[in-house]
C-alpha positions in Angstrom: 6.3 -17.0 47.5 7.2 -20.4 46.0 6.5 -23.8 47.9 10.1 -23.4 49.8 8.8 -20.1 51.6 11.3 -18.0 49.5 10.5 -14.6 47.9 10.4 -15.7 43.5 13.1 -13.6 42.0 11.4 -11.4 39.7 11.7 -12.5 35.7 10.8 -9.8 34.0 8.9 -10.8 30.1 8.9 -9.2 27.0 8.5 -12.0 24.7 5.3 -10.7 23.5 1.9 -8.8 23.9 -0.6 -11.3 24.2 0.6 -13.2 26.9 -0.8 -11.7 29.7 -5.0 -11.8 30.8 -7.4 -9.3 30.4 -7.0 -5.1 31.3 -8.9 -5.2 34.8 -11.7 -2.9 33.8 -12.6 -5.6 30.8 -12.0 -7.7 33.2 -14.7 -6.1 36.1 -17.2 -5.4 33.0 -16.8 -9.6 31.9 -17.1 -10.1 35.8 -20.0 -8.3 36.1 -22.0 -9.3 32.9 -20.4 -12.9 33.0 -24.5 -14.4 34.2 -26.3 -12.4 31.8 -27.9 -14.2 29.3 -28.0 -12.7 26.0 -28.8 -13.4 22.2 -25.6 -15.8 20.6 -23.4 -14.7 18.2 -23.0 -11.1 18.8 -26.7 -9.7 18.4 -27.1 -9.0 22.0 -27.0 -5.6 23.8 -23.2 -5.6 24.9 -22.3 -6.1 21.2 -24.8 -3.4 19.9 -23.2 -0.6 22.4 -19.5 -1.8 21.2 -20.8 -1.4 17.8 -22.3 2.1 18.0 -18.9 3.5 19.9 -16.4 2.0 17.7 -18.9 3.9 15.1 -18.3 6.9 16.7 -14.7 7.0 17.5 -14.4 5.8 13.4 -16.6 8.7 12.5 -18.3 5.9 10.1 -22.0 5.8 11.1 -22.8 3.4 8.2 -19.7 0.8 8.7 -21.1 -2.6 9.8 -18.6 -4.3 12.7 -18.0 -7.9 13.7 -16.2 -9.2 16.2 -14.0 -12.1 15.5 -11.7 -14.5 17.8 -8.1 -13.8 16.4 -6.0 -12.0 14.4 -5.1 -14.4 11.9 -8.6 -15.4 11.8 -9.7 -11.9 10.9 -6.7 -11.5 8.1 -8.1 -14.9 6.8 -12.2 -14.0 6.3 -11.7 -10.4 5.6 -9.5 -10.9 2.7 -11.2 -13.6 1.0 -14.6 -11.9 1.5 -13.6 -8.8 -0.1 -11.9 -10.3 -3.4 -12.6 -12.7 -6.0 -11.3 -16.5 -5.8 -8.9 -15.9 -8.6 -7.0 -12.8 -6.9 -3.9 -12.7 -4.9 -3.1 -9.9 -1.9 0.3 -7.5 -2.3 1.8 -7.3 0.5 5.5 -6.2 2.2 7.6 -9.1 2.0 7.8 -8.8 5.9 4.3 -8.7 6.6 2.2 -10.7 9.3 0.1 -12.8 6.8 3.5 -13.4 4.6 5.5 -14.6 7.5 3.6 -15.5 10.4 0.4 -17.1 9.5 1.2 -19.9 8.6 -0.2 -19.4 5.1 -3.8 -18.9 6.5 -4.3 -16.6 3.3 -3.3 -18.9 1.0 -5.0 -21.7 2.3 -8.2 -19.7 1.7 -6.8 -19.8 -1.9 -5.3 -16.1 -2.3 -1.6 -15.9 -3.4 0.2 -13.5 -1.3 2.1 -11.2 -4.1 4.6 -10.0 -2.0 7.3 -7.4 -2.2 10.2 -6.0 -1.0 10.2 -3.7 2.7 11.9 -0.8 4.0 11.4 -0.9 8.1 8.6 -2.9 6.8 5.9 -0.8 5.3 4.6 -1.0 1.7 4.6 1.9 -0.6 2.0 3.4 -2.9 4.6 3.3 -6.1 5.4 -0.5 -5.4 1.5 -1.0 -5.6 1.8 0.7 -8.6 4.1 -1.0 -10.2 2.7 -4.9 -9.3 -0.2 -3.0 -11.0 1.3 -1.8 -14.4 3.3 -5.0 -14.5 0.4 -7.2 -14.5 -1.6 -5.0 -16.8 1.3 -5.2 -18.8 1.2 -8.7 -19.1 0.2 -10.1 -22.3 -0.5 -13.5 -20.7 -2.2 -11.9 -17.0 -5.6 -14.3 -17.6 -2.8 -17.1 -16.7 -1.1 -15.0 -13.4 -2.6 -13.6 -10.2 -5.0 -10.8 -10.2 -4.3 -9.2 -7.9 -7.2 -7.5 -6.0 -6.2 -6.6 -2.3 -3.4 -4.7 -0.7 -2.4 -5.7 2.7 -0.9 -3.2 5.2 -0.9 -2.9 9.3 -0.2 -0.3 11.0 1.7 -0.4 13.2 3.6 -2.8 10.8 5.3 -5.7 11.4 9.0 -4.3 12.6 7.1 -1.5 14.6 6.9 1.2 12.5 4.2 3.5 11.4 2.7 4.3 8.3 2.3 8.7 8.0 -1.1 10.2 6.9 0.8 10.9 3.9 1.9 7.4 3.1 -1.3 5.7 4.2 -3.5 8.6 1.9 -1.1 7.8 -1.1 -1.9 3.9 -0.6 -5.4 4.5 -0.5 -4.8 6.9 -3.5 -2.7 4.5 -5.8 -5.7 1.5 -4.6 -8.8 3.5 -6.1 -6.9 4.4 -9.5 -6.5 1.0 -10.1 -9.9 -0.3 -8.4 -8.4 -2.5 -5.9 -9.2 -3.0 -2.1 -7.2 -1.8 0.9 -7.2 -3.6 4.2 -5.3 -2.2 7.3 -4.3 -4.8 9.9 -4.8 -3.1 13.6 -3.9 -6.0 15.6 -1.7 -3.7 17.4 -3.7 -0.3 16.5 -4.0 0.7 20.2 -0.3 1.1 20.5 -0.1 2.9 17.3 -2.8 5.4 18.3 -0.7 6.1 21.4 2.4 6.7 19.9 4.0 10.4 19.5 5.3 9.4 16.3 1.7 8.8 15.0 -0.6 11.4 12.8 -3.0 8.7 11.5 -6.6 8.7 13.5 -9.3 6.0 13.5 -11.5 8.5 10.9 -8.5 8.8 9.0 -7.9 4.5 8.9 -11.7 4.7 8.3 -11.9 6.9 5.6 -8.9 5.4 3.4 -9.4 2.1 3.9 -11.8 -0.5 2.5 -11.9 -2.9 5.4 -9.7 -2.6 8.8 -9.7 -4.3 12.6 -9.2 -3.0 15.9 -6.8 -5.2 17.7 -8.1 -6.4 21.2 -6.2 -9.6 22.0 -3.0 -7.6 22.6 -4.3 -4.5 23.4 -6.1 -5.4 26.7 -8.6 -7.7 25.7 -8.5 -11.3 26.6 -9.4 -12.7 23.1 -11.0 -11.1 20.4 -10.5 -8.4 17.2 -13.1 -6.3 15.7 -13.4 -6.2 11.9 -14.8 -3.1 10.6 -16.4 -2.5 7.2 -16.3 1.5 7.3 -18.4 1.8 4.4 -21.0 -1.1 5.1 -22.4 -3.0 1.8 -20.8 -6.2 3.0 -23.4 -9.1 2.5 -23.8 -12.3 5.0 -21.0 -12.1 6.8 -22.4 -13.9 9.3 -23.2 -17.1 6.9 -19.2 -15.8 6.0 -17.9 -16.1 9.5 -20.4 -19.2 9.7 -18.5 -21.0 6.9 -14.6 -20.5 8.6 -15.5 -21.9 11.5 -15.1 -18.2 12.5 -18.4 -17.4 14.1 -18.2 -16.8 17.9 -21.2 -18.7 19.6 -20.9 -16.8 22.9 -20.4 -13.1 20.9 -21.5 -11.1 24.1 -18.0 -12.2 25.9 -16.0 -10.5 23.1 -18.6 -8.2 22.5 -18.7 -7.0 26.6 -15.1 -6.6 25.9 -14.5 -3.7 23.4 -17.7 -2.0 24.7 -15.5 -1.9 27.8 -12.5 -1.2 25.8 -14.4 2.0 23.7 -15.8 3.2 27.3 -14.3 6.4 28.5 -11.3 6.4 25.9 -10.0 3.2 27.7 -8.6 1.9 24.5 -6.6 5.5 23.6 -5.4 5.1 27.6 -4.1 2.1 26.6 -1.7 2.9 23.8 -0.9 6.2 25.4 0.6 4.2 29.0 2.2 1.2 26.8 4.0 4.3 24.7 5.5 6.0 28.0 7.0 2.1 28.8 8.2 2.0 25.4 10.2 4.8 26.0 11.6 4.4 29.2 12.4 0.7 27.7 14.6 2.5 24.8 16.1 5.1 27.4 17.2 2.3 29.4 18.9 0.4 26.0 20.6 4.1 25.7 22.0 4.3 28.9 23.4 0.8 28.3 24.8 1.5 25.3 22.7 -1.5 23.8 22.0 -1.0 19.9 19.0 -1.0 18.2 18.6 -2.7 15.2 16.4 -0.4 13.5 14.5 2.9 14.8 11.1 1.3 16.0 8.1 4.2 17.8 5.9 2.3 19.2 5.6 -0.8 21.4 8.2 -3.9 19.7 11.9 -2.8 20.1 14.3 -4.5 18.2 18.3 -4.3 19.3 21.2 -6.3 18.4 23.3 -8.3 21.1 26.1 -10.5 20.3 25.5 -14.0 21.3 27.3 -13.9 24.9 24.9 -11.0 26.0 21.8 -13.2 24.2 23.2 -16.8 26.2 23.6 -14.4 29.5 19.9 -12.5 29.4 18.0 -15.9 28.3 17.7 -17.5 31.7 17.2 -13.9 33.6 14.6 -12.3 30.9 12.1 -13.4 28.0 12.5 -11.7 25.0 12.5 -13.1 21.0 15.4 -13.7 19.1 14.4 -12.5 15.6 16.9 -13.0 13.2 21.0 -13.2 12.8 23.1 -10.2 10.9 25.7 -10.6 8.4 28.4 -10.0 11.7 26.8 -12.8 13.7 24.9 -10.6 16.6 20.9 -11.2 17.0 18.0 -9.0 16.2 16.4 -9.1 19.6 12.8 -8.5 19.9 10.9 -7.0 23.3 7.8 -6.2 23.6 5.9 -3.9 26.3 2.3 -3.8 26.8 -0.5 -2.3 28.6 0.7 -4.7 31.5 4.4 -4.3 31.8 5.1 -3.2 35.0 8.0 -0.8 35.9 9.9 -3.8 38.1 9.9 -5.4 35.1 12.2 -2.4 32.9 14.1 -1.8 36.2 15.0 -5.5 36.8 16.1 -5.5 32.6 18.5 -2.2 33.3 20.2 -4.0 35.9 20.8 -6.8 33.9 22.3 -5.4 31.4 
């Protein structure tokens, strides 16, 4: 009710996936732990627990895993902890830390070698070739090493990287000793697509470094940075150094042991994939476009500007970018907390 006495007309959102709280069973476990005391900066018990599951479900016993505050954060520390000061990161044109980060990369002093996309993913023979190009180069002590690829999966646009794509990555990466990093800051709702064949032993098998979103996958705040392998040095006098080490650790930590409890994470992804769907069936039955084929949890769709100035005041959604003809790119996102009112409210709309 609002302060008139009125029943609030229902505006349904899908500007994006971290806008809402926390999932209510992270939410309960926070709740319930929130007058514990425990050691600071993730070495208490809650932490440990999270640790040893997201172990498990990685099939890496020996991978050491921090938990961090944010994504870009996370993109930032990993990257320049894992390569020299002198090297750059390849990336699609399109990705997260080329585009909307604000040049947090860079600002750590790594040149984002980027190239182009198609339905923004990165392939193993344009590694290849930024590769041969530079070892080609006569004058290369005077350009970018470079020394990291950057991926995400799912990626940018919403697509997903195969087994087959992400295994050549890794493949082209080794031959020419460079690193891989996989941003998951949506990983949850890649898992749970139908489209998807990659696993979390797979991610943490092929690459060097990864994280497993929690911020918009039912967290309140918080990413976990995993080093499959181990053999990463002071990461804590790393974190310590950003500004990125987390003083209270147990509230993040309390958080992915509650979201690796009883496949709550996989639940997750599998619900928000179901919206998904009945979010593009509804775009079908209304004839609306989509702007590019997208299997998991961002749908993108074009809408001329009158359909764009009608839904703005009734629905949130993003307006991405303009086409050659003058329609948007219209972003909308689902999440773990979309409810149904919300996609039945949209259909009606349009």
């Amino acid at each position: 009710m609002n302060g008139s006495g009125k029943a609030q007309e229902l505006r349904p959102s899908f500007v994006s996936d971290y806008m809402e709280g926390a999932h209510p069973e992270v939410m309960r476990r926070l709740l319930e732990t929130n007058l514990e005391r425990g050691a600071a900066y993730g070495a208490d018990t809650y932490s440990e627990s999270a640790r040893a599951k997201i172990r498990l479900a990685c099939n890496a016993p020996d991978a050491q895993v921090f938990f961090l505050s944010g994504g870009t954060q996370t993109n930032a520390v990993v990257i320049d902890t894992l390569i020299a000061p002198y090297q750059g990161v390849i990336a699609a044109a399109s990705a997260h830390i080329n585009t909307h980060e604000a040049g947090a990369v860079e600002y750590c002093g790594h040149k984002v070698i980027s190239v182009p996309q198609k339905d923004g993913k990165l392939r193993a023979d344009q590694i290849r070739d930024v590769m041969e190009e530079w070892l080609a180069d006569d004058s290369r002590e005077h350009v970018v090493m470079p020394g990291i690829v950057y991926i995400s999966h799912p990626t940018e646009l919403g697509t997903l990287y195969s087994l087959d794509e992400l295994t050549a990555i890794s493949d082209v990466c080794r031959r020419y000793g460079i690193k891989l990093y996989l941003d998951g800051a949506r990983l949850a709702y890649a898992l749970g697509s139908s489209a998807n064949d990659v696993t979390l032993p797979d991610i943490a098998e092929l690459c060097d470094a990864f994280y497993i979103g929690g911020a918009k996958c039912g967290a309140l705040f918080g990413e976990a940075a995993v080093f499959p392998r181990g053999g990463i040095k002071n990461f804590i006098t790393i974190l310590k150094q950003h500004g990125a080490l987390f003083a209270k650790g147990k509230v993040i930590g309390t958080q992915f042991d509650a979201l690796f409890t009883d496949g709550l994470y996989w639940e997750i992804g599998r619900k928000t994939a179901q919206t998904a769907e009945r979010l593009l069936n509804v775009f079908a039955s209304r004839g609306v476009e989509l702007a590019a084929p997208s299997p998991t949890n961002q749908i993108f769709v074009l809408l001329s500007q009158e359909q764009v100035d009608a839904l703005a005041p009734q629905v949130g959604f993003s307006r991405w970018a303009r086409t050659d003809d003058g329609r948007w790119i219209v972003r909308f996102v689902v999440n773990w907390a979309t409810a149904p009112e919300e996609i039945d409210k949209l259909a009606e709309l349009l």
